[in-house]
SERO-4910 file (N, C-alpha, C, O; in steps of 0.05 Angstrom, whole numbers):
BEGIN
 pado doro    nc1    nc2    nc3   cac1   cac2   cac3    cc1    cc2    cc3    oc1    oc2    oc3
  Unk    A   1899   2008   3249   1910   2035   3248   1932   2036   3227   1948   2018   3222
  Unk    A   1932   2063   3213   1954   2056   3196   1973   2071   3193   1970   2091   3179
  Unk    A   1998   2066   3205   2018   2074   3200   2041   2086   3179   2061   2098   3187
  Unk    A   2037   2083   3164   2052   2092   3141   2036   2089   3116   2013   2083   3111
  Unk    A   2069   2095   3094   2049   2083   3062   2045   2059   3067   2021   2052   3066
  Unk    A   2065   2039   3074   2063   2013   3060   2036   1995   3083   2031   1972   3080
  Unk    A   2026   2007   3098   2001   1998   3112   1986   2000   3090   1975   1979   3081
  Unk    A   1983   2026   3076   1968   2038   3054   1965   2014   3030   1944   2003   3022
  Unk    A   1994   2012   3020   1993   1988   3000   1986   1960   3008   1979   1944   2991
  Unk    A   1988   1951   3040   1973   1925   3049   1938   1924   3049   1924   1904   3049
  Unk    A   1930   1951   3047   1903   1948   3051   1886   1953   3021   1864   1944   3016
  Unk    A   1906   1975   2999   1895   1970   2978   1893   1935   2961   1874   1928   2947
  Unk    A   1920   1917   2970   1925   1890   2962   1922   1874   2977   1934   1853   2972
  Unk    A   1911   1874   2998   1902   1845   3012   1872   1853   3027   1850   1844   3020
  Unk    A   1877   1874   3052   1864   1876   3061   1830   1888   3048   1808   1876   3051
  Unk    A   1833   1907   3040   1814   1931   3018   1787   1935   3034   1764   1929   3028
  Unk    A   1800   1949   3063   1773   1957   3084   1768   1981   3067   1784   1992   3051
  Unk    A   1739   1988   3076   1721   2010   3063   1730   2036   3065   1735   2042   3088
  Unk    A   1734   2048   3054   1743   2075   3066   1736   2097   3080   1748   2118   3082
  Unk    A   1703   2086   3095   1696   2109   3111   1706   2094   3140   1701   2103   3163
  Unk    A   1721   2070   3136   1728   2062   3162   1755   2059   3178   1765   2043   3194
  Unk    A   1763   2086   3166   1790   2094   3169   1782   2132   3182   1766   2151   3178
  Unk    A   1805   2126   3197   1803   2154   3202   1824   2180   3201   1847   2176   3195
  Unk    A   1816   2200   3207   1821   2227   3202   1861   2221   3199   1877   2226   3181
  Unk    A   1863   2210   3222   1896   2202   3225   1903   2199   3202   1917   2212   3186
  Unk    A   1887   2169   3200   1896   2153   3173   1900   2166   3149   1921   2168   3137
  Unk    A   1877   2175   3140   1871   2196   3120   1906   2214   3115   1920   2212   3094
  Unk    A   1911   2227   3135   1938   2241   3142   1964   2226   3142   1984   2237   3151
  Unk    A   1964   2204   3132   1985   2195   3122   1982   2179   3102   1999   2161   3098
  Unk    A   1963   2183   3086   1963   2173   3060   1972   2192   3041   1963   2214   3037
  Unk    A   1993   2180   3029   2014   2193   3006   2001   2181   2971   2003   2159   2960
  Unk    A   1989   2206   2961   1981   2187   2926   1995   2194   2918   1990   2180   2899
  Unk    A   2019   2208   2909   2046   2210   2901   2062   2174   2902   2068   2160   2883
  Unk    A   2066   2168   2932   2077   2150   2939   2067   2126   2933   2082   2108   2930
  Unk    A   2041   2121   2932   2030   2094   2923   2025   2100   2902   2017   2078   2893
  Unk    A   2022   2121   2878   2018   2114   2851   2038   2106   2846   2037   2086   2832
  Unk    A   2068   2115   2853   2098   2104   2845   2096   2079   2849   2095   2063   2830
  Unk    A   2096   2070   2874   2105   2037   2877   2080   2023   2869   2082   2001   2880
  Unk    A   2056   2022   2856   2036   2015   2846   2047   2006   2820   2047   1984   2811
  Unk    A   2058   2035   2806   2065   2038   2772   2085   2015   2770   2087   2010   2746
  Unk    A   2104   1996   2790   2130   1990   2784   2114   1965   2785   2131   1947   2789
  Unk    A   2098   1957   2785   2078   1934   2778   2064   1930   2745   2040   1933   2745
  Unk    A   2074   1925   2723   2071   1932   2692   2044   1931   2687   2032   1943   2669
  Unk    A   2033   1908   2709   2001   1902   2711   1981   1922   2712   1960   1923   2700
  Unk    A   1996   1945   2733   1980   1969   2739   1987   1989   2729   1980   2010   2740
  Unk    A   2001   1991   2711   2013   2020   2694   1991   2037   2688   1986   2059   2697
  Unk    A   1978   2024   2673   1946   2044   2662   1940   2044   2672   1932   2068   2671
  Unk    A   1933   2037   2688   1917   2042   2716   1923   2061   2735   1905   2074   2746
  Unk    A   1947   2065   2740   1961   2084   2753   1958   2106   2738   1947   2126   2747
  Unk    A   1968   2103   2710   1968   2126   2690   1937   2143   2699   1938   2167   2704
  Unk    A   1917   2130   2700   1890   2139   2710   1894   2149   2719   1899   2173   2713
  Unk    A   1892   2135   2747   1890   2145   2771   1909   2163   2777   1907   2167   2801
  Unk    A   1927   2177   2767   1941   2202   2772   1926   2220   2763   1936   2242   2767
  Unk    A   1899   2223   2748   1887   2245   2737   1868   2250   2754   1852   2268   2748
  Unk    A   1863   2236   2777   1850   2243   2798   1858   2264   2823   1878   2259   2837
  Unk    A   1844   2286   2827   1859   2311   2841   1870   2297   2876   1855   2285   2891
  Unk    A   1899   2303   2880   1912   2294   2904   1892   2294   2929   1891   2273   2943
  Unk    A   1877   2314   2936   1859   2312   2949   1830   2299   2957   1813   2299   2975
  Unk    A   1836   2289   2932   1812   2259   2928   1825   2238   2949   1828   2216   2939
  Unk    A   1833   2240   2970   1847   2208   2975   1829   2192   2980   1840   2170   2977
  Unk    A   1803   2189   2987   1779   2167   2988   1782   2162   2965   1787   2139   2959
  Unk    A   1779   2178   2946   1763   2166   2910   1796   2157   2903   1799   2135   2894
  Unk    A   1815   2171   2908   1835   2146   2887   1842   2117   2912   1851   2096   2904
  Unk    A   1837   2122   2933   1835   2095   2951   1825   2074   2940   1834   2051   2937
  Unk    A   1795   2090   2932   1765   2068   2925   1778   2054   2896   1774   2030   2890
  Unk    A   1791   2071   2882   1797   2058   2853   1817   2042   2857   1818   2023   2841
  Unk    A   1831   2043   2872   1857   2021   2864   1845   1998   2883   1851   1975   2877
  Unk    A   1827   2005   2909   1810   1982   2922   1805   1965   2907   1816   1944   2912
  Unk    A   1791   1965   2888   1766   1965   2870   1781   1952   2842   1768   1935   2830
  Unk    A   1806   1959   2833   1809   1948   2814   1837   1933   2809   1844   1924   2787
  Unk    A   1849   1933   2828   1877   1921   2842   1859   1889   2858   1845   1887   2878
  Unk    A   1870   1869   2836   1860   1850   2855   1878   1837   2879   1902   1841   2882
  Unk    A   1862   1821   2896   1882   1813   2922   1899   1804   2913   1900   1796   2890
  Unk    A   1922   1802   2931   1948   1792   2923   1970   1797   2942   1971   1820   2950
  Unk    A   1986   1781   2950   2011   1782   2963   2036   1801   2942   2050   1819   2950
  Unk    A   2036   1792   2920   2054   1803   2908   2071   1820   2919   2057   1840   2922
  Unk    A   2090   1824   2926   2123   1841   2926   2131   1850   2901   2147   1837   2887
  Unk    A   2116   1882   2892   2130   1885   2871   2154   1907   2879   2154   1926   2895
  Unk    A   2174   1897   2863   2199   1908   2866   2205   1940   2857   2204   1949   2834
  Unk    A   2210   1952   2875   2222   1978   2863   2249   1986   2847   2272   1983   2853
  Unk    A   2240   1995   2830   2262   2003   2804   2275   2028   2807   2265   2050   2810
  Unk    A   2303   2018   2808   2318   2039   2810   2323   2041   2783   2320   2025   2765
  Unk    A   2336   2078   2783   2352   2078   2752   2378   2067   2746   2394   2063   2765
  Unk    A   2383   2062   2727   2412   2058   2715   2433   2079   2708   2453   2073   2695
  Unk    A   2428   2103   2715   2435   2124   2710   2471   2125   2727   2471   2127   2752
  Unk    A   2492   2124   2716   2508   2129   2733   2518   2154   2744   2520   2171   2726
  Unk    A   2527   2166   2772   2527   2194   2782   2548   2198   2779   2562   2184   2794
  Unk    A   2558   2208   2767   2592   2228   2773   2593   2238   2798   2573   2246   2810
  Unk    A   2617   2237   2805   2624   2251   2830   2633   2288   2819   2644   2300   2801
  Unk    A   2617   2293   2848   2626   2324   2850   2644   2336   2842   2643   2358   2831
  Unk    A   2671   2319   2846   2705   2327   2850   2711   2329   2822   2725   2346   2810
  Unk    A   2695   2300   2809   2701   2299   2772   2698   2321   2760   2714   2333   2746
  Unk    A   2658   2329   2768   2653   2353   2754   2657   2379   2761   2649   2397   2746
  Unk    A   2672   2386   2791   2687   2412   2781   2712   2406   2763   2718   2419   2743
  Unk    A   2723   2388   2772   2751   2392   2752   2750   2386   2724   2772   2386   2713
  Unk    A   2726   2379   2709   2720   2381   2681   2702   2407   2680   2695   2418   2659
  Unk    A   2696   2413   2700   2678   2442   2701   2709   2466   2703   2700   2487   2693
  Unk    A   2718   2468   2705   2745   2480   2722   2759   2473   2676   2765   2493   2663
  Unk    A   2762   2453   2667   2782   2453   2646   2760   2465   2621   2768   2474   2599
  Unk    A   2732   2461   2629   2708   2467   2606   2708   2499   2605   2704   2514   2585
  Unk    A   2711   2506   2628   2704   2539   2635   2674   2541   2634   2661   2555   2618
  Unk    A   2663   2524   2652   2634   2529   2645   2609   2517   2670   2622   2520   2691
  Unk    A   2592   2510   2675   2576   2507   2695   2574   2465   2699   2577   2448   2682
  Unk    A   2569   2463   2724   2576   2429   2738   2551   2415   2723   2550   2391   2715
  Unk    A   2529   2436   2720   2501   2430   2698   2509   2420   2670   2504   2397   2663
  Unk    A   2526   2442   2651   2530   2435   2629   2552   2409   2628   2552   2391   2611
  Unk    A   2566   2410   2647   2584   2392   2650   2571   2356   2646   2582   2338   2634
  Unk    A   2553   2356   2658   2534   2333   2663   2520   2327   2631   2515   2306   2620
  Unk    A   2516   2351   2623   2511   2339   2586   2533   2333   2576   2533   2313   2562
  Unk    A   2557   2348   2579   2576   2343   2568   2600   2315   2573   2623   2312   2567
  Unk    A   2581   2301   2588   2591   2268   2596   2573   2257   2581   2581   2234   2576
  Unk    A   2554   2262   2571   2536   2244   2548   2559   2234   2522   2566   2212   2515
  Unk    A   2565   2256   2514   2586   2255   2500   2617   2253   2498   2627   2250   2476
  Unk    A   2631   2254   2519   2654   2250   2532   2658   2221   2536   2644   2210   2553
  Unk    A   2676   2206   2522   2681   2175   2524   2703   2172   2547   2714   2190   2558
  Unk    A   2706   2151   2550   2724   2146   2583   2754   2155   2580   2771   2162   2596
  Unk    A   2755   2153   2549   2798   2154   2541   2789   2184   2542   2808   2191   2555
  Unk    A   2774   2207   2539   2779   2236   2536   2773   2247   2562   2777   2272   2561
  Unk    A   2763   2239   2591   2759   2235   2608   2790   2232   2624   2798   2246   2642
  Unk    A   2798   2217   2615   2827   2207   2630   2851   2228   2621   2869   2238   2635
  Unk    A   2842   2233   2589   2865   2250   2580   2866   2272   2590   2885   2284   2599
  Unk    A   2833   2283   2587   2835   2316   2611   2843   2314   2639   2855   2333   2649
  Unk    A   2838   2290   2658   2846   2282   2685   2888   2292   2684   2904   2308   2694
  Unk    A   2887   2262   2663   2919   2273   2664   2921   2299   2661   2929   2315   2679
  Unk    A   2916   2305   2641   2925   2340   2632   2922   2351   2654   2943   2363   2660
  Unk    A   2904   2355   2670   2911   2372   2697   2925   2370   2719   2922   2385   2737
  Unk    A   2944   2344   2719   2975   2334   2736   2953   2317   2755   2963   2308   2776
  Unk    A   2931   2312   2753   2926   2283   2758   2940   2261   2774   2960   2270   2764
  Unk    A   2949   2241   2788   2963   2220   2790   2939   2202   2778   2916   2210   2775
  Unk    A   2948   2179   2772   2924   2155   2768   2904   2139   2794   2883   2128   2788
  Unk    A   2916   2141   2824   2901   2137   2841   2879   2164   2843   2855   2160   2846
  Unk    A   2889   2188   2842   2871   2199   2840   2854   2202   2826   2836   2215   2836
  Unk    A   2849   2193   2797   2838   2193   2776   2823   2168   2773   2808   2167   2753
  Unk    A   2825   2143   2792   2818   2114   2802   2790   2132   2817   2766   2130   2811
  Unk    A   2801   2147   2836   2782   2150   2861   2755   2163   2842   2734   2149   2842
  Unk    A   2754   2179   2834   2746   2210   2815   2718   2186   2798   2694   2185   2800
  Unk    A   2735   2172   2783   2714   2156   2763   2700   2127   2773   2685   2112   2762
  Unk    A   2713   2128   2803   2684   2104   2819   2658   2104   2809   2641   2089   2819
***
């Protein structure tokens, strides 16, 4: 019986029962959004994935059968990739939204280009203390 995705990803990589031998349930918790992602973070299966995303969501037998079918067995643990992206806090981007005169959106481009010393200098400029300005740029 299968319980979630990652039942899903044990049976595409180890197990690979047939797919008329699953049922209606099962069927109902199969996510191809969710297993083409953690599939793709495998470099092995990129094209492959890349494929198999051009298969309509409602295919879930036929994109089952393909990654059955061309995902060989394997234990493998592939790791999920996070971004490197760092988040500003809320509090930062009103109060550079608040000195920009402008939206928390544009604000977020406008840290692409904003280096850490002009960052600090607008913090100060608005009577700032430095613990608070510690907390702000975590």
């Amino acid at each position: 019986m299968i319980r979630n995705v990652w039942d899903w990803l044990k049976q595409i990589n180890n197990i690979k029962a047939d797919p008329e031998s699953f049922s209606n349930d099962d069927w109902d918790k199969f996510n191809s959004y969710t297993l083409h992602r953690t599939l793709s973070m495998n470099e092995d299966f990129i094209e492959l994935v890349n494929e198999v995303q051009k298969i309509p969501l409602q295919n879930k037998k036929e994109i089952y059968s393909v990654y059955r079918e061309f995902i060989p067995k394997n234990n493998k643990w592939n790791k999920y990739i996070k971004p490197n992206i760092k988040q500003h806090s809320g509090d930062l981007l009103q109060y550079l939204s608040d000195y920009f005169k402008c939206s928390k959106r544009e604000i977020k481009e406008y840290l692409d280009f904003l280096d850490d010393d002009e960052i600090l200098r607008i913090l100060n400029g608005l009577g700032l203390n430095q613990k608070e300005i510690n907390k702000l740029l975590k």
